[in-house]
C-alpha positions in Angstrom: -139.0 -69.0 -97.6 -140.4 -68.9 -100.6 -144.1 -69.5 -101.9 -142.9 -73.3 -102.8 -141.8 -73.6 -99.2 -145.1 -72.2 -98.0 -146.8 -74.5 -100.4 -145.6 -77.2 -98.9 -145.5 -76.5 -95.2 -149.2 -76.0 -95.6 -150.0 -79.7 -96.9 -147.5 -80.8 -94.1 -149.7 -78.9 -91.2 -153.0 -80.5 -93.1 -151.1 -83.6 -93.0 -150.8 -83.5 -89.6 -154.2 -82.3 -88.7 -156.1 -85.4 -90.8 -154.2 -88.8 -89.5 -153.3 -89.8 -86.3 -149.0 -89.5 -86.3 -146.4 -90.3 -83.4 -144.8 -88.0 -81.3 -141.5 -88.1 -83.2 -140.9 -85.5 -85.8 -138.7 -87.5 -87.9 -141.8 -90.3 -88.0 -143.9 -87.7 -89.4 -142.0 -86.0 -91.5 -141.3 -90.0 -92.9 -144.8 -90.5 -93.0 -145.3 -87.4 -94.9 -142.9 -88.2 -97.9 -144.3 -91.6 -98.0 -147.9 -89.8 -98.7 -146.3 -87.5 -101.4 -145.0 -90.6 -103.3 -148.4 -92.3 -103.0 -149.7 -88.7 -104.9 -147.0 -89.8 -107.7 -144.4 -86.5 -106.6 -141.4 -86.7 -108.3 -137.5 -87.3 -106.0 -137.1 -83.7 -106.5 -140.7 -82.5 -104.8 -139.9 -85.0 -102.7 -136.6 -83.5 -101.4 -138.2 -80.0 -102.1 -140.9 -80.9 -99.5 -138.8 -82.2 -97.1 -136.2 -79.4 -97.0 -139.3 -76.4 -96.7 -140.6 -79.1 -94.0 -137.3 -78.8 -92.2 -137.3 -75.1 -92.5 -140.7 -74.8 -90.9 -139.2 -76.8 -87.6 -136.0 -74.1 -87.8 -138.2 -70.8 -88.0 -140.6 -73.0 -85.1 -137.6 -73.4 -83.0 -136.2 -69.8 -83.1 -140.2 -68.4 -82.2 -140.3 -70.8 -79.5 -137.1 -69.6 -78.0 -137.7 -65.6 -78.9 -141.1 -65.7 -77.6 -140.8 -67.8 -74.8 -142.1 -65.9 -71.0 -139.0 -64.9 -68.2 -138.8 -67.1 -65.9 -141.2 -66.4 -63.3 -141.8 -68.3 -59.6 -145.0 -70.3 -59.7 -147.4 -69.3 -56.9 -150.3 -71.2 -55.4 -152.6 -69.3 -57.4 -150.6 -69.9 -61.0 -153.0 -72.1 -63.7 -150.8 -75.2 -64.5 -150.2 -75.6 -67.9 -151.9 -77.5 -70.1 -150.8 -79.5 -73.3 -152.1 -77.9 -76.3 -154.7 -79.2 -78.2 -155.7 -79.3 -81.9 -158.6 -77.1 -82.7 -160.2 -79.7 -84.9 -159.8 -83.5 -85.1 -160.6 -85.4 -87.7 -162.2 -88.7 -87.8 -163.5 -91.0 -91.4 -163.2 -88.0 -93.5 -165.5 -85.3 -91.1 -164.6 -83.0 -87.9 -165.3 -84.1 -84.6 -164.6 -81.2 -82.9 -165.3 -77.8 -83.4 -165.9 -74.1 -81.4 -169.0 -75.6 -80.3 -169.6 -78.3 -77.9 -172.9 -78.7 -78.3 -172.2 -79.3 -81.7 -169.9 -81.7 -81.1 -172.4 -83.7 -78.6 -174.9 -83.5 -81.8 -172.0 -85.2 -84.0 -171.3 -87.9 -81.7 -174.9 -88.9 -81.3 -175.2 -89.0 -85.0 -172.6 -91.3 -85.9 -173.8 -93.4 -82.6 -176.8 -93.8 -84.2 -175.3 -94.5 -87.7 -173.1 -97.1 -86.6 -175.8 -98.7 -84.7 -177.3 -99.3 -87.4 -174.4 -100.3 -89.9 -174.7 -98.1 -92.2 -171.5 -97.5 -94.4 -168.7 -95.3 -93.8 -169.5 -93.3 -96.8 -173.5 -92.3 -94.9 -171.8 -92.0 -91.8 -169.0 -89.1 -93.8 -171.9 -87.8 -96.0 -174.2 -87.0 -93.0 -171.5 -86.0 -90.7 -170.2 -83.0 -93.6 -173.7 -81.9 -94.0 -174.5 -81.2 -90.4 -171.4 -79.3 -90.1 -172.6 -77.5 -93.2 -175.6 -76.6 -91.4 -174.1 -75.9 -88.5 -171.7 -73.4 -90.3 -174.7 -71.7 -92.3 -177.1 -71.2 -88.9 -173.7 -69.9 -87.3 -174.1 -69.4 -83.5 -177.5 -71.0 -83.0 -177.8 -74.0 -80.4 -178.8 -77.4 -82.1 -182.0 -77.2 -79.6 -183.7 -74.6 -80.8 -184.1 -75.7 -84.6 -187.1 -76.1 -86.5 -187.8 -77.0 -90.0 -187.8 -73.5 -90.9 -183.6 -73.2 -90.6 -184.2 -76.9 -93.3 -186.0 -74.6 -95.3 -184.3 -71.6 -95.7 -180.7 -73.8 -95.9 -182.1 -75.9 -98.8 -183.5 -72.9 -100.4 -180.0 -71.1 -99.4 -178.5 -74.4 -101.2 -180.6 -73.8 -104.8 -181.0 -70.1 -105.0 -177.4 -69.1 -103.9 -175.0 -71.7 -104.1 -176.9 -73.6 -107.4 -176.1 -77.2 -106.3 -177.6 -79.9 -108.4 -181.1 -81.6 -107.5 -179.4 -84.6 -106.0 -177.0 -82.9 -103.6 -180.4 -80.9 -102.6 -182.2 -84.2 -101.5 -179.0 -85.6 -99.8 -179.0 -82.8 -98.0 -182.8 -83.4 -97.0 -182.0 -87.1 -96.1 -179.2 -85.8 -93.6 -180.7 -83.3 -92.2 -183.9 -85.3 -91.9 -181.7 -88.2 -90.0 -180.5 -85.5 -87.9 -184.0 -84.4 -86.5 -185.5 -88.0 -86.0 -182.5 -90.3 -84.8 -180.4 -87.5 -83.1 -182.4 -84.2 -81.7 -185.8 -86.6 -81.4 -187.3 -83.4 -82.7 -190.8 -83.3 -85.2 -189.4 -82.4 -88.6 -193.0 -80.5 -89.3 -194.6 -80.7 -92.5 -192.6 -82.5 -95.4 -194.5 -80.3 -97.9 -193.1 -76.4 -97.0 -189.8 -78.0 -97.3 -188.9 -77.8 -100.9 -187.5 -81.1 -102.5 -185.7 -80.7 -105.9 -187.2 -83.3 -108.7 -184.5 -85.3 -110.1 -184.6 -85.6 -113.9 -184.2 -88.9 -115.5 -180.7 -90.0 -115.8 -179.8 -92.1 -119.2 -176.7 -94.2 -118.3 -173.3 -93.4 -120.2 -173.0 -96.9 -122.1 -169.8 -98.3 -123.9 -169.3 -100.2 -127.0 -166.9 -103.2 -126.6 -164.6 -101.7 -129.0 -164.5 -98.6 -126.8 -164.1 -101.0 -124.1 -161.1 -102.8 -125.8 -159.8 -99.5 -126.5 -159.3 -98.2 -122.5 -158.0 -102.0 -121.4 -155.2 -100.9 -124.2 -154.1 -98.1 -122.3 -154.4 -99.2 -119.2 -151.0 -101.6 -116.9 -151.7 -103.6 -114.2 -153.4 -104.1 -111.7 -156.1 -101.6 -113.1 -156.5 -103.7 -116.5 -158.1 -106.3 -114.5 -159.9 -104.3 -112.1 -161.8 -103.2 -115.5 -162.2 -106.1 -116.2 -164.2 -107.4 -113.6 -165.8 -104.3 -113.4 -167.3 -104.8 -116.7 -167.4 -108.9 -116.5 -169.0 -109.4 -113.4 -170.8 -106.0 -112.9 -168.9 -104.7 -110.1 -168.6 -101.4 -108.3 -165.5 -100.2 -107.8 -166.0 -100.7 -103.8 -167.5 -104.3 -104.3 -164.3 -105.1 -106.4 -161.4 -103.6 -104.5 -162.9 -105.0 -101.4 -162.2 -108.6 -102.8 -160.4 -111.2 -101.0 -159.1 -114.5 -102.2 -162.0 -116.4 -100.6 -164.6 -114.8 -102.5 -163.2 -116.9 -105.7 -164.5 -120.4 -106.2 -163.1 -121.8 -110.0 -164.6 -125.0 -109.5 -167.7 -124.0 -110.0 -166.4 -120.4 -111.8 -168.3 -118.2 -109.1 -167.3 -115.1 -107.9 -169.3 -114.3 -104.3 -169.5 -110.4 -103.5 -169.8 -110.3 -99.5 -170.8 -106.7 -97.6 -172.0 -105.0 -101.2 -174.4 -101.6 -101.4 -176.8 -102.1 -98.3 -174.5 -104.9 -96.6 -175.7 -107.5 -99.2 -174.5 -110.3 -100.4 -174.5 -111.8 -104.3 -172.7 -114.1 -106.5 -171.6 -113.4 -109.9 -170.1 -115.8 -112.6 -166.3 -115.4 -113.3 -165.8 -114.6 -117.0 -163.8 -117.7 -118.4 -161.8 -115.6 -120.5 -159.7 -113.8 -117.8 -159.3 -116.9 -115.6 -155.3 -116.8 -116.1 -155.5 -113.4 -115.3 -157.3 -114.3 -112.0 -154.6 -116.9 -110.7 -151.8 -115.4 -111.9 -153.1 -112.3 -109.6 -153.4 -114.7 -107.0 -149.9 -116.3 -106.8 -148.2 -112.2 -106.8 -150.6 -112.0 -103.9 -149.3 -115.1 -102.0 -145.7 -114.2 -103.0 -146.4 -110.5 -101.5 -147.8 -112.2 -98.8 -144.9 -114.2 -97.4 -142.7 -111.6 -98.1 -145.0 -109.6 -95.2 -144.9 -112.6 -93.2 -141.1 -112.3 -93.0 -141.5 -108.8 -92.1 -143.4 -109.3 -89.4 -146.3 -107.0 -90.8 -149.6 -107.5 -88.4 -151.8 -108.3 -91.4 -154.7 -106.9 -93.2 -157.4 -104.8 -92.4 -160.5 -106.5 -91.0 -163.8 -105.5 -91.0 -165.7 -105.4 -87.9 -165.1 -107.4 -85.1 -164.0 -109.7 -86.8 -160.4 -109.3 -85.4 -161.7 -110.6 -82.2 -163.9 -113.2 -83.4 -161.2 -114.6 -85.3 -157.4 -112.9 -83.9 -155.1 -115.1 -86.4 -157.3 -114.2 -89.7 -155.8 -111.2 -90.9 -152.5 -113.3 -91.5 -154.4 -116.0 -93.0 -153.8 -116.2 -96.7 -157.6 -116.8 -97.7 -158.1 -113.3 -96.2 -155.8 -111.2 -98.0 -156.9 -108.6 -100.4 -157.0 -109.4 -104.4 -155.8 -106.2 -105.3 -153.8 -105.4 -102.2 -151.9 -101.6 -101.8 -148.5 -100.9 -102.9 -147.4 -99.8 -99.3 -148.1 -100.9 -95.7 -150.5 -98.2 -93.6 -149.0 -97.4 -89.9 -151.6 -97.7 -87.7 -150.1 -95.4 -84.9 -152.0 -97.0 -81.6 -150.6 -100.3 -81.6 -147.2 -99.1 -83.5 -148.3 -102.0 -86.5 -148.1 -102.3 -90.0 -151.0 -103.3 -91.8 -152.1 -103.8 -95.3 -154.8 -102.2 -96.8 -156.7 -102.6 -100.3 -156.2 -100.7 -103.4 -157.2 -96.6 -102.8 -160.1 -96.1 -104.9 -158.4 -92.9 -106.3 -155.8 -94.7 -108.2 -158.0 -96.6 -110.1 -159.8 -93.3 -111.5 -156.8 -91.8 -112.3 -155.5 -95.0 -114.3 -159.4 -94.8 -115.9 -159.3 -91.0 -116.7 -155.7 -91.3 -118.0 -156.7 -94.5 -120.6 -160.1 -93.0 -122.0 -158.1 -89.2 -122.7 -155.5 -91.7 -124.2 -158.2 -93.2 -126.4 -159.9 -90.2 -127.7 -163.3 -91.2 -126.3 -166.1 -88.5 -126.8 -168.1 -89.8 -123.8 -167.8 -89.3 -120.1 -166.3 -92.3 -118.7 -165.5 -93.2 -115.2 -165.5 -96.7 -113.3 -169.2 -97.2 -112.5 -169.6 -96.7 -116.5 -168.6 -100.2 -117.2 -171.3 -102.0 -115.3 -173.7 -99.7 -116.6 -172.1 -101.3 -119.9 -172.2 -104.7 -118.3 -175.8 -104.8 -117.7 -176.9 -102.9 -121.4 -174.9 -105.7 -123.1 -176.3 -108.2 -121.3 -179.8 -106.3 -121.8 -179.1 -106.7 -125.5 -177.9 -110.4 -125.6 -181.5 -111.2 -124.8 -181.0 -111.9 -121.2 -184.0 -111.7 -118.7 -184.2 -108.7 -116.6 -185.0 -110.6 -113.5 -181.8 -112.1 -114.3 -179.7 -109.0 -114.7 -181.4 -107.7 -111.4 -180.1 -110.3 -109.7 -176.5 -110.1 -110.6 -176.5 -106.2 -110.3 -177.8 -107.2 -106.9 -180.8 -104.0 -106.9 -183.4 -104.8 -104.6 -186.2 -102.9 -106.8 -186.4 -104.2 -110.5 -187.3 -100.4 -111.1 -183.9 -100.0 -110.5 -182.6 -102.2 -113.4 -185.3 -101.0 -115.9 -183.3 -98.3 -116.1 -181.0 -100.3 -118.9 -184.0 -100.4 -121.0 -183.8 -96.7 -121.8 -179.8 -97.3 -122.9 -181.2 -99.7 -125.9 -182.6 -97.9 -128.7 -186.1 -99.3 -130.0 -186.5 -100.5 -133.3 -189.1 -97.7 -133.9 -186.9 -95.0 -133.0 -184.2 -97.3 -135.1 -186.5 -97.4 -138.1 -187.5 -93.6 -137.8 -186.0 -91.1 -140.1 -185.1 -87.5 -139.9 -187.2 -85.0 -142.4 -183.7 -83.2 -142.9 -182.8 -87.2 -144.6 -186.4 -86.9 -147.0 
């Protein structure tokens, strides 16, 4: 085999380590080719990854049989044998399982108490990878015996050796802080020996709207209009890909953002000038949607319970994603198809792709256009009360932010002594 082959075996095995898959090798190996086309891999890395794939299974096959124990007459005192396990399972983007099991307990009780309180999948990932991170760097040491001297010396291991930036340092804080209170019940100690990085004041990357007009030129659909309403309404890129056609009211040209940052709700106004845009998004959606009817497909994702409050809704049309995927997701319990959203990863690609095809000397990504959203709207005269409202902050500190994005007319008016 050569290093291609290797190559690809190894994101085969990680394949097959992160997602649940069925039994049948032929189902995951399908599964597998599906992923690579979601990556954009050409037919030929396709075929490439399937024939190293079949490979691995040959060479598997011949150890198996060469390595395989005589045959020897089981006795009262021989161990059955047991299925093998996978070291680690994975489970919303963090490990579940490790070499320790009191680690593991720790784990479990922190997403327990994360879920009990609804906080987002992203907290729940964010804590999860952190506490492994600690557990890795404290190595053999049992969850009961920390203190906030192993914090310490990991945050200060963090900054001194590893030169991570102020904010990673305080998520880290936050996690681990979580960790002590909710999960170990433990007294973190004294806040003050634990050192906490300041942050420095971020200035937000702003965009004209002929820099604006510029990336929508380079950009197909759908992701045109996901721009769009990112800088029209003032979206984040969650808030808009999480869309469903009932959140869209033309009578009255409001858009209503359900389940936004901190599981709160906002409406927006729909910009006028994209509202053919908007519809004719919504009849490909119905059209996709009774061609997964005749499928049989079981529907889209739901959040919650609300499956079991309401069985028939994820066939309903009004709950069926704006900007829905280009492929069906296997979820392998029930054996159903089910239709998912728009991967947020596309959408940066298509946004990194359309600002290096304008020749922008700024860094862009897809929370840049409502920071553009709410400066333009800062600069139209608009009350910041107002533009608090429809960014949906809860702090108006939050939103003053804007003001430092909009030059003063003294700093306007001042003139460089190299210009005397």
């Amino acid at each position: 085999m050569s290093p291609f082959h290797f190559s690809y075996c190894r994101y085969y095995l990680d394949f097959c380590g992160k997602y649940p898959l069925p039994d049948s090798k032929s189902e995951r190996v399908k599964l597998f080719i599906n992923k690579l086309r979601e990556k954009k891999q050409t037919q030929e890395q396709q075929k490439y990854a399937a024939y190293a794939v079949s490979l691995f299974f040959e060479i598997q096959k011949k150890m198996d049989v060469s390595l395989s124990p005589r045959t020897v007459t089981p006795t009262a005192s021989s161990p059955k044998p047991s299925p093998l396990q996978p070291r680690r399972l994975w489970e919303d983007g963090y490990a579940v399982t490790s070499e320790s099991p009191e680690w593991d307990k720790v784990i479990s009780g922190l997403a327990a108490e994360i879920k009990t309180r609804h906080y987002s999948r992203k907290t729940l990932k964010t804590y999860a990878l952190w506490a492994r991170q600690f557990q890795k760097f404290l190595r053999h040491k049992p969850p009961l015996d920390l203190s906030s001297t192993d914090v310490k010396e990991y945050l200060t291991y963090l900054a001194v050796k590893c030169h991570v930036a102020a904010s990673t340092q305080n998520q880290t804080f936050n996690a681990l802080l979580f960790l002590f209170r909710h999960v170990l019940k433990k007294d973190f100690g004294e806040h003050r020996d634990i050192p906490r990085a300041k942050r420095t004041r971020y200035i937000p990357v702003v965009l004209s709207r002929q820099e604006i007009d510029a990336v929508l030129k380079h950009l197909s659909h759908p992701y045109d209009l996901v721009v769009k309403l990112l800088y029209g309404c003032g979206l984040r890129l969650f808030e808009c890909l999480k869309l469903r056609l009932h959140n869209f009211n033309f009578d009255v040209g409001i858009l209503t953002i359900h389940d936004g940052k901190g599981k709160k709700d906002r409406t927006v106004p729909i910009p006028q000038s994209i509202l053919p845009e908007l519809k004719a998004q919504i009849e490909r959606v119905m059209e996709l949607h009774d061609q997964d009817i005749t499928a049989g497909y079981a529907g889209v994702f739901m959040d919650g319970l609300l499956e079991k409050k309401y069985p028939a809704a994820s066939k309903e049309l009004v709950w069926q994603w704006f900007f829905p995927a280009k492929t069906l997701t296997l979820v392998p319990v029930p054996r159903e198809y089910r239709r998912y959203y728009l991967h947020e990863t596309h959408v940066q690609k298509a946004i990194r792709a359309a600002v290096f095809k304008a020749k922008l000397t700024k860094r862009v990504s897809s929370h840049t256009f409502r920071h553009s959203f709410a400066t333009h709207l800062l600069q139209a005269n608009y009350d910041i009360r107002t533009i608090q409202e429809l960014l949906g902050h809860s702090d108006v500190r939050t939103t003053m932010i804007y003001t430092h994005t909009i030059q003063s007319r003294t700093v306007k008016e001042a003139k460089s002594p190299l210009d005397f």
